[in-house]
C-alpha positions as CSV (number, residue, x, y, z in Angstrom):
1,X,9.1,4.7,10.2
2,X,8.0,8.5,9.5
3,X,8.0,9.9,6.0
4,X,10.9,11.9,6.1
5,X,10.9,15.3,3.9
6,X,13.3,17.7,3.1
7,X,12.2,21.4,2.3
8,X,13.9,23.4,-0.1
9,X,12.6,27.0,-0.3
10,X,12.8,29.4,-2.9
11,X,12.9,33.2,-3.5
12,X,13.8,36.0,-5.5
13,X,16.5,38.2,-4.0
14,X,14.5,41.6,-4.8
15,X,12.0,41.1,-2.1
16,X,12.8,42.3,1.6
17,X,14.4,39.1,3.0
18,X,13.4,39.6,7.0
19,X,9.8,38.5,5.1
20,X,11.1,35.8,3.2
21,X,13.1,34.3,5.8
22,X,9.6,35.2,8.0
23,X,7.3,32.8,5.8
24,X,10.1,29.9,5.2
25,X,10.5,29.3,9.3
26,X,6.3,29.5,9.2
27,X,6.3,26.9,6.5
28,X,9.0,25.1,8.3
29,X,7.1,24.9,11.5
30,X,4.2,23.6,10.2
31,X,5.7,20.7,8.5
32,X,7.6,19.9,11.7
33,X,4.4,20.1,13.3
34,X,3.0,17.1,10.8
35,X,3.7,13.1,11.7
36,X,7.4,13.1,9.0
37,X,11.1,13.7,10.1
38,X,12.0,16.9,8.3
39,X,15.3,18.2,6.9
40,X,15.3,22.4,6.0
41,X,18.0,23.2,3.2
42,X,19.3,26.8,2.7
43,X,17.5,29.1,0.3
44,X,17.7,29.3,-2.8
45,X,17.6,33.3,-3.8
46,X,20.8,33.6,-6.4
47,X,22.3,30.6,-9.0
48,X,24.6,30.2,-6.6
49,X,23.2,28.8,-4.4
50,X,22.2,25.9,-6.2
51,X,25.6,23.8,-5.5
52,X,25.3,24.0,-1.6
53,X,21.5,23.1,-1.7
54,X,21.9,20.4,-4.0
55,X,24.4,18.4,-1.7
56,X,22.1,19.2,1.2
57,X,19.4,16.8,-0.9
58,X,21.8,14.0,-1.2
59,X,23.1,14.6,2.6
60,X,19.1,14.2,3.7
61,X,18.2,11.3,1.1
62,X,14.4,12.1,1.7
63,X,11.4,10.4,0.7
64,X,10.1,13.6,-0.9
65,X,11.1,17.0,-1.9
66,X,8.9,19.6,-1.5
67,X,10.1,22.8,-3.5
68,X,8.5,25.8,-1.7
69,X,7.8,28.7,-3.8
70,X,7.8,31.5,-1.2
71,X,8.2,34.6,-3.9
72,X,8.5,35.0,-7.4
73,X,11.9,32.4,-8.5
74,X,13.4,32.4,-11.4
75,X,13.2,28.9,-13.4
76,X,16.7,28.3,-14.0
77,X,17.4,28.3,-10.4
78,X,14.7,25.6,-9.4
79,X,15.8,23.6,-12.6
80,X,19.2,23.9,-11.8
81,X,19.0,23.1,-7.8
82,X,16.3,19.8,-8.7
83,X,17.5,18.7,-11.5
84,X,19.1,15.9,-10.7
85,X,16.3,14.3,-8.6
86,X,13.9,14.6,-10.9
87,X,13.1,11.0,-10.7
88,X,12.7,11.3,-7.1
89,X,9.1,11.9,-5.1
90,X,8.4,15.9,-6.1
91,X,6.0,17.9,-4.3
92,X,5.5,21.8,-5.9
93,X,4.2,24.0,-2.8
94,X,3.0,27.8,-4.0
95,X,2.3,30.0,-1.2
96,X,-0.5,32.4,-2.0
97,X,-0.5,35.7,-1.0
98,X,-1.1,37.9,2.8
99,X,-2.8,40.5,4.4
100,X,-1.4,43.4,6.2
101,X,-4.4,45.5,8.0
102,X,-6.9,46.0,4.9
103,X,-4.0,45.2,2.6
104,X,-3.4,42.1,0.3
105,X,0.1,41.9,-0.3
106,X,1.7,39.4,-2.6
107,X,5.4,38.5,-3.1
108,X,4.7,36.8,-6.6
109,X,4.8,32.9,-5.8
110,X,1.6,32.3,-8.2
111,X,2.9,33.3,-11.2
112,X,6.3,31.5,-10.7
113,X,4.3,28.5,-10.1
114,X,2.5,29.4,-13.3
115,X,6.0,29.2,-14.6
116,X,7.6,26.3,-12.8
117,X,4.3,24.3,-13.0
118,X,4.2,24.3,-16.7
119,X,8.0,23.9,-17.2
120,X,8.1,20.6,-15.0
121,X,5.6,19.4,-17.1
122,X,7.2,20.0,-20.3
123,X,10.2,18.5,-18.5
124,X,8.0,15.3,-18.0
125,X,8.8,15.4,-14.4
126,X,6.7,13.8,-12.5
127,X,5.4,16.0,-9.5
128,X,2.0,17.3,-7.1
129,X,1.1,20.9,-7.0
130,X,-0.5,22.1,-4.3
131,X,-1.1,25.9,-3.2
132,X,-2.1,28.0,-0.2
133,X,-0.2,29.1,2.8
134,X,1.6,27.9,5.5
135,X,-1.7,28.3,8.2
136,X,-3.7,26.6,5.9
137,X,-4.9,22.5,7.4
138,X,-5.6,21.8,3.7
139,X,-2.4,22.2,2.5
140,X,-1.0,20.0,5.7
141,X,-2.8,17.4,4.9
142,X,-1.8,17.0,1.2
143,X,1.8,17.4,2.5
144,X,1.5,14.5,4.9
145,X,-0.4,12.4,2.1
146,X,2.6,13.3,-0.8
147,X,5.3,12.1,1.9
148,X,3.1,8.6,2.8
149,X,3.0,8.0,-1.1
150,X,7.0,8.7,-1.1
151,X,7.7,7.2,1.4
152,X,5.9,3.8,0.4
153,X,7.5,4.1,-3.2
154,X,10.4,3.7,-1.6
155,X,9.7,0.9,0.5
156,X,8.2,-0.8,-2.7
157,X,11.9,-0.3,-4.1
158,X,13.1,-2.3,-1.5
159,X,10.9,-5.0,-0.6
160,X,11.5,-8.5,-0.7
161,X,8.8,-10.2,-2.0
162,X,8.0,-14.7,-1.8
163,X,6.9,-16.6,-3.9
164,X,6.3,-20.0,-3.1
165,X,4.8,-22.2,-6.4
166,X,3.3,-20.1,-8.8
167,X,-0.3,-19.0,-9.7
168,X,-3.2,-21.6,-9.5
169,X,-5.6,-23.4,-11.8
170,X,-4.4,-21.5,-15.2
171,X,-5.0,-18.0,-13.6
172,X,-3.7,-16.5,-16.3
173,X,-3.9,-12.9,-14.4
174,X,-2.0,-13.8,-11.5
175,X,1.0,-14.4,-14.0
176,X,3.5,-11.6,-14.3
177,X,6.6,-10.8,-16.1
178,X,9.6,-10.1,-13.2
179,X,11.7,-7.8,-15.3
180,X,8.8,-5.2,-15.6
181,X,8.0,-5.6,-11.8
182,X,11.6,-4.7,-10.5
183,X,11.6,-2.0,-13.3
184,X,8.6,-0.1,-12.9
185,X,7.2,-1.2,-9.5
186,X,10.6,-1.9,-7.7
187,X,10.0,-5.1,-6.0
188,X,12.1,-7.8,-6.0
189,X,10.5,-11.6,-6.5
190,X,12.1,-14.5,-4.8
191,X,10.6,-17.8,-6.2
192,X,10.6,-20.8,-4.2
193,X,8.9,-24.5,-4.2
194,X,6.2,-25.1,-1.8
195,X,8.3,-27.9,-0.4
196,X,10.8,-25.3,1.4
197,X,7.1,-25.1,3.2
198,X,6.6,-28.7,3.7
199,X,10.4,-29.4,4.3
200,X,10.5,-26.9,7.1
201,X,6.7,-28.5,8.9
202,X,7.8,-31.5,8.5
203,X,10.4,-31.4,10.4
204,X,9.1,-30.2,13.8
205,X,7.8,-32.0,16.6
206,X,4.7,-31.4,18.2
207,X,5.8,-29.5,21.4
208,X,7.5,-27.2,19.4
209,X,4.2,-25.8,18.0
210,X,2.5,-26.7,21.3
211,X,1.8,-23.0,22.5
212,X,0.1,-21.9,19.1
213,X,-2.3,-25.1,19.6
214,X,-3.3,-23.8,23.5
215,X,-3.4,-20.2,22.1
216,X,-5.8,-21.2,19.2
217,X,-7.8,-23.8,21.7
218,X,-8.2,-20.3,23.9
219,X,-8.7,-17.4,21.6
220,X,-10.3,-19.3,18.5
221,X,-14.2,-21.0,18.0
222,X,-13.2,-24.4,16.8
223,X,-15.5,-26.3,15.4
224,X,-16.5,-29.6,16.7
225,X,-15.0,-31.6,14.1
226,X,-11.5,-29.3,14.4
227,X,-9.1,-32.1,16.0
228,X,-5.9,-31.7,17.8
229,X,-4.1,-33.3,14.7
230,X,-5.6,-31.0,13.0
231,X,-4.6,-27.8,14.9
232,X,-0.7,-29.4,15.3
233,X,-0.3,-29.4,11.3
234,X,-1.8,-26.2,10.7
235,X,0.7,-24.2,13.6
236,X,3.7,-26.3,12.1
237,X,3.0,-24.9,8.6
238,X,2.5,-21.2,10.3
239,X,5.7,-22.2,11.8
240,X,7.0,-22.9,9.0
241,X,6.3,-20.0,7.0
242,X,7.0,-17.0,9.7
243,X,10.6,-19.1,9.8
244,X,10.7,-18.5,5.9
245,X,9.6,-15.2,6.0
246,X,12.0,-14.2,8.7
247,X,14.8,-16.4,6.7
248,X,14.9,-14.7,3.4
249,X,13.4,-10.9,5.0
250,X,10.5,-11.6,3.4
251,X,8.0,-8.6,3.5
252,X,5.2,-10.0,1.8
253,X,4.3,-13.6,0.5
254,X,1.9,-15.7,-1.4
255,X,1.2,-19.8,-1.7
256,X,0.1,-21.4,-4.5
257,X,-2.1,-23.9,-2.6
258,X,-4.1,-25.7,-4.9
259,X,-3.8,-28.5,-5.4
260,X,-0.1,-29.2,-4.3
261,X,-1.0,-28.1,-0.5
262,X,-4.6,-28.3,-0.5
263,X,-5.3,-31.8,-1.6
264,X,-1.7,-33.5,-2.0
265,X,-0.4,-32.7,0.9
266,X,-4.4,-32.3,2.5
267,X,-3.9,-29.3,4.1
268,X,-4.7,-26.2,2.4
269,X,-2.4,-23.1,4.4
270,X,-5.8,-20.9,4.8
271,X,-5.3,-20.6,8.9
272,X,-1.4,-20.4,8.7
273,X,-1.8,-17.7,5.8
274,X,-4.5,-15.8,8.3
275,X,-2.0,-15.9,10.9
276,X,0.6,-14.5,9.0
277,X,-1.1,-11.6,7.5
278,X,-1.3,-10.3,10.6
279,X,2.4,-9.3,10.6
280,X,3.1,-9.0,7.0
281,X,1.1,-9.2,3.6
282,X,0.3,-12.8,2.8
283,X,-2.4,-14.2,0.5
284,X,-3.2,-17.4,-1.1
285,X,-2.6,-19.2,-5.0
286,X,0.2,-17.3,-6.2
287,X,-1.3,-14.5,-7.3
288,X,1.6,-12.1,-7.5
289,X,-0.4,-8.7,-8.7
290,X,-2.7,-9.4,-5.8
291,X,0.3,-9.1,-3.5
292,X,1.8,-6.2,-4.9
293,X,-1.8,-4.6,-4.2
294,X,-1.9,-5.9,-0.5
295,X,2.1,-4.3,-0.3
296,X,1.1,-1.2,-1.7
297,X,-2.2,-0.7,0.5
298,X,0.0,-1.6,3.4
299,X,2.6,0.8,2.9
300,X,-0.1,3.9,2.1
301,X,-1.5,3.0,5.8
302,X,1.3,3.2,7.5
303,X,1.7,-0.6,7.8
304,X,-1.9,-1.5,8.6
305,X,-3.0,-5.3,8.2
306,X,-4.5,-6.3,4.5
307,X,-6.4,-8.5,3.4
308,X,-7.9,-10.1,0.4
309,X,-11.3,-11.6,-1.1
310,X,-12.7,-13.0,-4.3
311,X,-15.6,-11.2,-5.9
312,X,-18.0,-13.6,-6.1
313,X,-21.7,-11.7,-6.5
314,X,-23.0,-8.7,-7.4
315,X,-25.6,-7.2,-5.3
316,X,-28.1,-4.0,-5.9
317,X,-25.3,-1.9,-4.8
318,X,-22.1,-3.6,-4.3
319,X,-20.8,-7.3,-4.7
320,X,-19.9,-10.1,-2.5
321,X,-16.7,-10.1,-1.2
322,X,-15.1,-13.7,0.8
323,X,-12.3,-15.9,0.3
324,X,-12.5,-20.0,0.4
325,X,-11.0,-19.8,3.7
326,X,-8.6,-17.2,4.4
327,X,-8.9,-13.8,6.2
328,X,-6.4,-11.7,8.6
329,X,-7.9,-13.1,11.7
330,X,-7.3,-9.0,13.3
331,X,-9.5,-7.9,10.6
332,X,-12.6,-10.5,11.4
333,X,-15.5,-9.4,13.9
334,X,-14.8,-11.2,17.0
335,X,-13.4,-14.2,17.9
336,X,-12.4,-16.1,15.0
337,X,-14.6,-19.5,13.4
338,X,-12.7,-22.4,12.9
339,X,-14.2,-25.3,10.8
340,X,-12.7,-28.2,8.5
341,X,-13.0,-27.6,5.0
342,X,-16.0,-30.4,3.5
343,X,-15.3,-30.4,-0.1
344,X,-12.7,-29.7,-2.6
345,X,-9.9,-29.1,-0.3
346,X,-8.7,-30.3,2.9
347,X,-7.0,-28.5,6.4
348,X,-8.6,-25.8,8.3
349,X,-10.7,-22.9,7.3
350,X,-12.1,-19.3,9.2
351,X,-15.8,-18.6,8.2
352,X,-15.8,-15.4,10.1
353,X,-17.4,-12.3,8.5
354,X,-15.0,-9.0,8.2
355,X,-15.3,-6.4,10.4
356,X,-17.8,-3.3,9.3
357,X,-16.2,0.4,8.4
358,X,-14.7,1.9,5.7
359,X,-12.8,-0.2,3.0
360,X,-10.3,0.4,0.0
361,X,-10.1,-2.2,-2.9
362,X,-7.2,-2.5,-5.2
363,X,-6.8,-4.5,-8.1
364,X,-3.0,-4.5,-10.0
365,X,-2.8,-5.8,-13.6
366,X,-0.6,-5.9,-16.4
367,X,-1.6,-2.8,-19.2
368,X,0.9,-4.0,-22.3
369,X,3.9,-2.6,-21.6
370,X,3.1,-1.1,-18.2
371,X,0.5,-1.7,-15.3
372,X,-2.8,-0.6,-14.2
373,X,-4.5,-0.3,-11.0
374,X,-8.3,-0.7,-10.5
375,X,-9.4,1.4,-7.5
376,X,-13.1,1.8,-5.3
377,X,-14.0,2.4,-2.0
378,X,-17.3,1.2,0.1
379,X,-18.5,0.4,3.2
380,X,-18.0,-3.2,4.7
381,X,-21.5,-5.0,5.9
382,X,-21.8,-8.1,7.7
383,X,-20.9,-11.7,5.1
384,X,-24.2,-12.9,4.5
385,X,-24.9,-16.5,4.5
386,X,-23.2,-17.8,1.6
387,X,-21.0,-20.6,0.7
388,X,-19.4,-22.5,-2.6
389,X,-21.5,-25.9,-3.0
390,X,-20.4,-28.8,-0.1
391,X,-18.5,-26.1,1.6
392,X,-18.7,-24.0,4.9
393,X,-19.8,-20.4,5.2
394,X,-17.2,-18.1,3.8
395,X,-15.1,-16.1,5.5
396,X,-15.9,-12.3,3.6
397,X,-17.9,-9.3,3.7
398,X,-20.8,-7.5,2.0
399,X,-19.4,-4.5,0.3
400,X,-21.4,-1.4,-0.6
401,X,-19.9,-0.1,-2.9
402,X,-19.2,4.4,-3.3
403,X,-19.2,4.0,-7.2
404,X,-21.6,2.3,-9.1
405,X,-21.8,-1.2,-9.2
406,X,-21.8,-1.7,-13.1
407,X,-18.7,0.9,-13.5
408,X,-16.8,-1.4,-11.0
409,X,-18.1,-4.8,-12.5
410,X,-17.0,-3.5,-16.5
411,X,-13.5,-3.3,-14.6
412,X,-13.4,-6.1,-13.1
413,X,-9.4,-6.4,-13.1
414,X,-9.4,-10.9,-11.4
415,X,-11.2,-12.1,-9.5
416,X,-8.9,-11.4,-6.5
417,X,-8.8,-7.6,-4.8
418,X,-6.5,-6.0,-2.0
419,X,-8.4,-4.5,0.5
420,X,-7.9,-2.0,3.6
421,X,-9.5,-0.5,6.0
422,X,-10.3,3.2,5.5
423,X,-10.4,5.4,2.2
424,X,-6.6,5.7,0.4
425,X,-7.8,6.4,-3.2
426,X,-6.7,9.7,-3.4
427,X,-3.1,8.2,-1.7
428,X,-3.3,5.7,-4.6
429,X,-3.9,7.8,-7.7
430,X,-1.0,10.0,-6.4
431,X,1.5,6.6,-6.0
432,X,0.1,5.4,-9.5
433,X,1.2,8.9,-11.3
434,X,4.6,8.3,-9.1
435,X,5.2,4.7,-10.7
436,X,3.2,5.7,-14.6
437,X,0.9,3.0,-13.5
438,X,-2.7,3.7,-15.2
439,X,-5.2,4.3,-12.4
440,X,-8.8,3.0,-13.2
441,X,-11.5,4.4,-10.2
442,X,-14.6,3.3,-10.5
């Protein structure tokens, strides 16, 4: 869905009001003009007006507020209109001044935002500035950005995150404390045994996962040791988890595979995992911070597919970036590779490199009584050959890193990062002031 915004504008009731009401429709338009559903309240010029604006708020129910300071405003009147959403999204928009002929002309919005700026602070409200006028792209663009961030706060307050087993081989930071996550990130964990997976694949019959076997037989590279049996248990666990997912309106999940799945059960959910994260987030061994990062990524890109890697190298100017099997199979370059895993786990594996461009890694972790986010950008390269002893290629990527490659590495949050395609740090340092989560770029 759009980010939806309401406007509220502001003035000062000494200033000709044909030219107020002149640069409140410009701002207007231009907002319209952006990708977000908009909602215009009355001005504000007098206290009181406050009470009529402040139930046109609650009517619209926004993902962000922008207060538009179109002349000099007095304090009390934004303070008293806002005041109760201060704990809402908050965007402060100054316009700047105008020229008439030769003339620059200025209806005083600078120095109330050298007012209001300061006062908000003091407030501890937590809120963007941004200044310029309505004509100007720059201040477009950090409008549409400010409602994306709202708008995925929100979603993040409403998301219904799985959890099926628990975090894998004593990784202690994929651990997490569910009270602080519903409290300061807003999503909700639901907990359940990897048996409602198993349970639910056991239970079908072949033909019922027949089509996803032809479809993988036709759009896939199987290896030649990748067997019809094979194929069949892997699309009933996929099954099996897209009927969970759709069960319990699931928006994101993660499987603790090892060693329940991977070598109890022998198949490790790598391809049914790959599958999924095509339509929502979905990673592997329980690692719940890892899925929060893929949930938030998603939500800044407008509901793009994420995916995730292990850092497993460091390279002259960025690291080694792959997973023991799983990748979105929309994200790989090509068709996808489909092999048997050889060692340490069993079930089917992609060995695929990503596909090049522009990437965004994201790290959540616990900071004492709050959270942190670890944040860099790069450039995705071809996976090199490279592989864990006895096993296939990896599916990944060679990442060149923007930063430099020590100030990521002294960082180094898990081994496990969120990524996405294109270049949302600025998206994420905004959300992270948003939630009071500690942003860490490097």
């Amino acid at each position: 869905m759009k980010p939806s915004i309401t406007l509220v504008p502001f003035a000062y009731p000494d200033y000709p009001q044909d030219v107020v009401q002149r640069f409140i429709e410009s701002s207007s338009k231009m907002i319209g003009s952006l990708d977000v559903t908009l909602t215009v309240t009355a001005p504000v010029v007098v206290a009181d007006d406050a009470e009529e604006v402040r139930r046109q708020i609650r009517d619209a129910d926004s993902d962000l507020i922008v207060a538009l300071l179109v002349t000099w405003v007095e304090a009390p009147n934004l303070v008293a209109t806002l005041r109760d959403f201060f704990g809402r999204p908050l965007l402060l928009w100054s316009h700047t001044t105008y020229r008439e002929g030769d003339e620059i002309i200025t209806l005083g919005p600078i120095p109330a935002a050298g007012v209001i700026r300061e006062t908000l602070e003091e407030m501890e409200v937590r809120f963007k500035f941004i200044y310029g006028p309505p004509d100007s792209a720059a201040v477009g663009e950090q409008i549409v950005s400010s409602a994306r961030v709202a708008s995925a706060v929100r979603a993040l307050s409403r998301a219904r995150v799985g959890l099926f087993g628990y975090a894998s081989m004593g990784m202690y930071t994929g651990t997490f404390d569910q009270v602080k996550v519903r409290r300061l990130l807003g999503p909700e964990i639901f907990h359940f045994g990897q048996y409602f997976i198993i349970k639910a694949a056991d239970k079908m019959k072949d033909e019922q996962v027949g089509h996803l076997v032809e479809r993988a037989k036709s759009d896939w590279h199987l290896g030649p040791e990748v067997s019809d049996t094979n194929l069949i248990r892997t699309m009933k666990v996929y099954a099996a988890l897209d009927h969970l997912r759709q069960e319990h309106k699931l928006d994101a999940l993660t499987v603790k595979c090892q060693y329940e799945m991977s070598r109890l059960y022998k198949l490790a959910p790598c391809i049914p995992l790959s599958m999924l994260a095509d339509q929502i987030p979905a990673s592997c061994e329980g690692d719940v911070p890892l899925i929060l990062s893929q949930l938030i990524l998603h939500y800044l890109s407008d509901g793009q597919v994420t995916g995730y890697g292990d850092v497993h190298d460091v390279t002259e100017d960025g690291i080694i970036f792959a997973a023991c099997g799983f990748a979105p199979l929309s994200l790989l370059d090509g068709k996808p590779e489909v092999h048997a895993h050889t060692a340490l786990y069993e079930g089917l594996m992609t060995t695929s490199s990503f596909r090049q461009g522009p990437i965004t890694l994201a790290r959540l972790a616990s900071d004492r009584e709050g959270f942190k986010m670890h944040i860099a950008t790069g450039q995705a390269r071809p996976m090199p050959k490279y592989h864990e002893i006895g096993c296939p290629q990896y599916a990944g990527m060679r990442v060149i890193l923007d930063g430099e490659v020590n100030a990521f590495m002294q960082h180094l949050a898990s081994q496990h990062y969120a990524i996405v395609y294109g270049d949302l740090k600025e998206e994420i340092v905004e959300l992270c002031q948003q939630l009071s989560i500690r942003p860490v770029v490097s």
